[in-house]
Structure formats: C-alpha cells, structure tokens
C-alpha positions in Angstrom: -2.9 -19.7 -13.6 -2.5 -19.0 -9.9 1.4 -17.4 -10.4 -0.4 -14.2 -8.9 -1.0 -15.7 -5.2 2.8 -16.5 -4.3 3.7 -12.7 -6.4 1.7 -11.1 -4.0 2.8 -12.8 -0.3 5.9 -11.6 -1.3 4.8 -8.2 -1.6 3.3 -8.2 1.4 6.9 -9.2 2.8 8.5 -6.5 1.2 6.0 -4.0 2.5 5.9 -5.1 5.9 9.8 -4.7 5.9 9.4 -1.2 4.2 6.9 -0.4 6.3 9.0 -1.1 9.8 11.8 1.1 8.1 9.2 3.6 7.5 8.4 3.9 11.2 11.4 3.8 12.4 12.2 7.2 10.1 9.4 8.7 11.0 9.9 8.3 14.7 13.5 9.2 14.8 14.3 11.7 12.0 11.6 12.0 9.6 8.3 13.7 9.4 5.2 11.1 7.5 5.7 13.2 4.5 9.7 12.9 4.5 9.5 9.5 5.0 6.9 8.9 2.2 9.1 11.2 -0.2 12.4 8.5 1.1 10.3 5.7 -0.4 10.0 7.4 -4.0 13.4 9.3 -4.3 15.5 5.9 -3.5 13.5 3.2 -4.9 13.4 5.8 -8.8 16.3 5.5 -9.7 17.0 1.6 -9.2 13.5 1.0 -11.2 14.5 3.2 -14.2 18.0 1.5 -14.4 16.5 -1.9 -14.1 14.0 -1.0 -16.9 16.8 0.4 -19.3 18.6 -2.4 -18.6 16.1 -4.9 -19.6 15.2 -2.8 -22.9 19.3 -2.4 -23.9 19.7 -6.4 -23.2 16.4 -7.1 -25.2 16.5 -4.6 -28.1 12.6 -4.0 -27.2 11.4 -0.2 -26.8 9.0 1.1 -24.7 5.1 0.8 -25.8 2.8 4.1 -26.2 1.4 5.2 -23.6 -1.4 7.4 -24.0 -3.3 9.8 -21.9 -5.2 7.0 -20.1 -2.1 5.3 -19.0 -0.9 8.6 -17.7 -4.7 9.6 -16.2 -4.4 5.9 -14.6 -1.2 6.3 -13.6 -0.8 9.8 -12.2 -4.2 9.0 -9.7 -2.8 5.9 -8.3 0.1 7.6 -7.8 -1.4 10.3 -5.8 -3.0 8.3 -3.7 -0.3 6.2 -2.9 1.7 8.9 -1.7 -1.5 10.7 0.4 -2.2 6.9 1.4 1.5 6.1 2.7 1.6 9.9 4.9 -2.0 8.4 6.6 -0.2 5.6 7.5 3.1 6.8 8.6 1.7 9.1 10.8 -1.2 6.4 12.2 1.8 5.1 13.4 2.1 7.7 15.8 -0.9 6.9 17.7 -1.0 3.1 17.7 1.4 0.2 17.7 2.8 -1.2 14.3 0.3 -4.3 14.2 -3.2 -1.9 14.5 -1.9 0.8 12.5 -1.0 -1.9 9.4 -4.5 -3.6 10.0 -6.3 -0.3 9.6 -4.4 0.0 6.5 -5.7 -3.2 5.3 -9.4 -2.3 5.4 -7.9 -1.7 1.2 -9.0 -4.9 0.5 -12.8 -4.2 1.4 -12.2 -0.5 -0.2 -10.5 -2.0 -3.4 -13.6 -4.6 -4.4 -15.8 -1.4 -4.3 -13.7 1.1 -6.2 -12.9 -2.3 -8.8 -16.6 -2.2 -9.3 -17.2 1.2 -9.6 -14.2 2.1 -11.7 -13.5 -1.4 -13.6 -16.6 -3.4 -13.3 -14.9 -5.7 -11.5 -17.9 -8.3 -10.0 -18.4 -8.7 -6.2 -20.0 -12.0 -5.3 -22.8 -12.4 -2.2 -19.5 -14.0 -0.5 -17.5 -10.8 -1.2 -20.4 -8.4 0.3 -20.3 -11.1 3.4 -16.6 -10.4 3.9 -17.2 -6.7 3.8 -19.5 -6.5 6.4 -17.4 -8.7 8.6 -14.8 -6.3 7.7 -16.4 -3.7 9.1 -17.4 -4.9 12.2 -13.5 -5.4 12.4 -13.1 -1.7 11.8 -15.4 -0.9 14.6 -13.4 -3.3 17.0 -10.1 -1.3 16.3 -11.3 2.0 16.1 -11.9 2.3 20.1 -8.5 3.3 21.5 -7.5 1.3 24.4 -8.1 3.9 27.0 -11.0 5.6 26.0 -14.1 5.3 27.6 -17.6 6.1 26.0 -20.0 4.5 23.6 -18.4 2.8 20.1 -19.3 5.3 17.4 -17.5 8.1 19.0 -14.3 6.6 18.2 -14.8 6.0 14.5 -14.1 9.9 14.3 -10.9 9.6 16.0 -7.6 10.7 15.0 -6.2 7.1 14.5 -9.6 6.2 13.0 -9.5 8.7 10.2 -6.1 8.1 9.1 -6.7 4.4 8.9 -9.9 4.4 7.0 -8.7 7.2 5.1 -5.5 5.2 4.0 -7.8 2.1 2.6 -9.6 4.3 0.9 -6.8 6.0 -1.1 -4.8 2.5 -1.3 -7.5 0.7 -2.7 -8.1 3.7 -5.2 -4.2 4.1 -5.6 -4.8 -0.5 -6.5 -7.6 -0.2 -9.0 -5.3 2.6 -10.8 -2.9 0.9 -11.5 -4.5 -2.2 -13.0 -6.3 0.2 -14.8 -3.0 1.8 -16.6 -1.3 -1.4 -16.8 -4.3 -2.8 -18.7 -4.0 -0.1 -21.2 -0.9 -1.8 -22.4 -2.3 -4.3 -24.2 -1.2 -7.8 -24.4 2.3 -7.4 -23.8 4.0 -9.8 -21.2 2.8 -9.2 -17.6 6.3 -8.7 -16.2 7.1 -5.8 -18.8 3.4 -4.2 -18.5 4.1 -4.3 -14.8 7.7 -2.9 -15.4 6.6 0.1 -17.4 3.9 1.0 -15.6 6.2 1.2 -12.1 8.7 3.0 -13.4 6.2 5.5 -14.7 3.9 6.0 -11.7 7.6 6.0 -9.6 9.2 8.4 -11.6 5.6 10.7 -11.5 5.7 10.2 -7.1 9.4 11.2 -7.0 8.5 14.3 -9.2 5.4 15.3 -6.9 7.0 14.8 -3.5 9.9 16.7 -4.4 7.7 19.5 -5.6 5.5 19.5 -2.5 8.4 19.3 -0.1 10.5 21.7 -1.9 7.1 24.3 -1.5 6.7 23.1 2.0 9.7 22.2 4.0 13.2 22.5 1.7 14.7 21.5 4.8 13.1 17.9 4.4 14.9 17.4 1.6 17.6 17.5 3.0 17.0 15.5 6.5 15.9 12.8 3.7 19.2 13.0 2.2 20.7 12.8 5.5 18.7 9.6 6.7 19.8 7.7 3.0 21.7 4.9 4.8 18.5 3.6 6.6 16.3 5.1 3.9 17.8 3.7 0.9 16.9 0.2 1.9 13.2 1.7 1.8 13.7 2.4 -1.4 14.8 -0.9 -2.0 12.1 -2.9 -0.5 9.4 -0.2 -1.7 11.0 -1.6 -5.5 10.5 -5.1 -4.4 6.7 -4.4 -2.9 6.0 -2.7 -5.4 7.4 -4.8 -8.8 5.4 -7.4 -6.7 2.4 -5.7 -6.6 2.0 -4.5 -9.9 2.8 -7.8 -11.6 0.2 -9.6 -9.5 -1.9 -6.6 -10.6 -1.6 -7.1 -14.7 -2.8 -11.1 -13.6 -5.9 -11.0 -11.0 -8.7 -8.6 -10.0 -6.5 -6.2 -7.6 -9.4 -7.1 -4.5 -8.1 -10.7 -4.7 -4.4 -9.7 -5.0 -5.4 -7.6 -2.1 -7.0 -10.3 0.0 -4.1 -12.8 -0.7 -1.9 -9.6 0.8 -3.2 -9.9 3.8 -0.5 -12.2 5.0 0.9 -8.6 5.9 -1.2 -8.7 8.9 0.5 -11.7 10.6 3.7 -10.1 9.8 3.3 -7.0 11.0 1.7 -8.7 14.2 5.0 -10.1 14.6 7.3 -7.4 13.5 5.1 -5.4 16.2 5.7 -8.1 19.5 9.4 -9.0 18.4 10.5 -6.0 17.0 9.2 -2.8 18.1 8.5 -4.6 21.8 4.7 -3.0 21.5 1.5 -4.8 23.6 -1.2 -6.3 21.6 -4.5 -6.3 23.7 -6.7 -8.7 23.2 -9.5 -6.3 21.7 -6.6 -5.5 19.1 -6.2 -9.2 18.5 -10.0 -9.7 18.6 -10.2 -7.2 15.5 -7.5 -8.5 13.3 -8.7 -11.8 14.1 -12.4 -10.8 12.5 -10.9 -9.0 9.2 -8.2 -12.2 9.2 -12.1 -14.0 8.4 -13.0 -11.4 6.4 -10.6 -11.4 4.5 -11.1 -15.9 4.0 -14.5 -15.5 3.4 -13.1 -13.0 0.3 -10.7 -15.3 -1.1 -13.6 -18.4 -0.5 -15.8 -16.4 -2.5 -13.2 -15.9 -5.5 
C-alpha cells in the first residue's frame, strides 16, 4: 500500500509553507522561540476541535493511552520544539534553501535513531545514502565567505544548528511512530489523530511554560503577530496530520526520504520568494543529499 508516499509530499508542502511564515516572524517580529511557540498555540486548538468533532459525529471515544504513549509522545514533542528553534534561528545565518537542507540531514539521522530505538533495518543501500549524505553536509557547512580548510566550518554557528536540528527531528520522527504504534490496530487516520492532538496539546503546554519563565513579553508579541501567525498554525496542522499519518503506515526514514521534496520547494520559495542567491556550492550540496536521499528510497 503505497497511500504513505503522496501523505507525505504533502506534508512537505505544508511545511515548506509553514516554514516561509516562520521566517518571516522571526525576521520581523518574533524571536526563534516565539515563533516556534506561534506554531503550537494556533495550530492546538484547531486539532482538538477537529478531534472532538470526529468522536461526537462517530460515537467512538478515545483509546488508553498509557505511559509509553505519553513517554513517546512527550520526547518527540520536545524535540520538535528544540528542533524547530535550531531552525528558525539557522535562518538567520543562511538563506531559506540551505538552512531547510541542513534541516533535512533528518532523514540520514532518522534511519539511525529507527534502528537504535525501533529496530527499524537499514539496508547496504541505506548506509550508501548516508555517507553521501554526509559528504553533502560537508559541502554546506563552509559559509560562502569563509576561507580556511573544510573541517573548521563543521563547528560553525550555522553548522551546529543545522546538524543539531536533524538530529532532534529525526529523534522528534521515530517518537512519534513509536506512540502512535502503541495504539494498536486502530485505523491509521484516528491513531495519527490522537496521537497529534496529544503531542500538540503537550508542545503548547511546554512553550507557554518556558516563555512565561523566560520572556512573558513573548507571549504577548505572539498574540500580537496572530494574523500572520495563525496561518502557521494552520499549515503546522496540515504538516503535521500529514506526517503523522504517513508515520502509523511506513518506517518514518522512508516517510522522511519521500519528504525530501521539501528541498526543491524551499529552493524555490528561496529564489522567488525571499529574492536570496543560491551559489553554486549551495546547489552542489543539495544536489548530492537530492542523491542521497534516491539512493535511500532505491534501497527501500
């Protein structure tokens, strides 16, 4: 059944969209962590309603969900939201196209943690992608006017919070397969349902702790900003819905891999939209994780 690989192009859609919002927040009016906390606070309370909805017009109630739904759930979650700061503020210090790219060194990330955490197999194919993948990394991590030898730049700013990002996405990915796979055999579109509703409703609860602690005044600039950043919540509810239903149906490193559609249109969200250079380096390096990324879904 290959319902999964059209499910998740269009969550790539909706997160490049939700992504461009996302940078345009954060550039105008938001800090990274305001505009993280926009995605949560006004994509809750559409997810909760749809779910009630759905159980009122179906007469079905909400399945147990034990404490390794909620262990599952509450990780991904928290490395969702330290994964979307990394890349809201990446896009500070590189165009729209490289910062998403460096984001999307998840897939790589995500067949390791899937092994580690769910024993989900990597082929010889899937190791050959991931070293191609990395030799993208390496390509992108050198800013395009710095000068000096290759490794330095893996330690740079831009570098960190890219890598960084994957790393917690790809652990945020393998979460939530993990708690929606705790719900049994239900229906993939209600597994995925519950699940986002409950790792959503968890996020909104964090954010506004940490913010509240941190900066009240956030809060309230998010508030402020709710004509732009309600359609991130929005599209964050369509990315999202997306992703977790392709999750309940396919080994998230494939879901991931077939995601990488995100790349070409964050490419051109980048050019058209944002009226940022790409230098040819910068296409050279999404150009080799493009083929890391085919050898991946070759290998399936």
């Amino acid at each position: 059944m290959l319902a999964w690989i059209p499910v998740s192009i269009a969550a790539a859609a909706f997160q490049t969209v939700r992504f461009m919002l996302q940078k345009v927040l954060s550039s105008v009016t938001l800090s990274p962590g305001g505009a993280t906390f926009a995605r949560f606070v006004y994509s809750a309370p559409f997810i909760l309603a749809g779910l009630a909805v759905y159980l009122a017009v179906t007469g079905r109630a909400l399945p147990e969900l034990g404490p390794k739904f909620w262990m599952f759930a509450a990780i991904g979650g928290t490395a969702q939201i330290l994964a979307t700061v990394c890349v809201v503020a990446l896009f500070k210090q590189r165009n729209f196209a490289v910062g998403i790219t460096f984001k999307k060194t998840e897939v790589i990330q995500t067949a390791i943690v899937g092994l580690a955490v769910l024993g989900d197999p990597v082929s010889l194919g899937g190791w050959a992608a991931i070293l191609i993948g990395l030799t993208a990394v390496l390509v992108l991590s050198r800013t395009p006017d710095a000068a000096g030898p290759w490794w330095r730049h893996l330690t740079n700013r831009a570098s960190k919070l890219g890598l960084g990002s994957g790393v917690l996405f790809a652990f945020s990915a393998v979460s939530y397969r993990g708690a929606s796979l705790q719900l049994g055999d239900l229906e993939p579109m209600f597994r995925a349902g519950v699940t986002l509703a409950a790792v959503v409703s968890l996020q909104t609860l964090f954010m506004a702790v940490w913010l509240g602690l941190r900066d009240r005044g956030e809060i309230a600039r998010v508030w402020a900003a709710r004509r732009v950043a309600v359609w991130v919540g929005l599209t964050s509810m369509g990315g999202s819905f997306c992703w977790f239903w392709a999750f309940t149906l396919q080994n998230a490193a494939y879901v991931k891999a077939v995601g990488q559609v995100e790349l070409l249109l964050s490419l051109l969200a980048s050019v058209l939209f944002f009226k940022e250079k790409v230098t040819a380096r910068e296409l050279a390096g999404m150009a080799l994780l493009v083929v890391s990324i085919l050898v991946l879904v070759l290998a399936i």
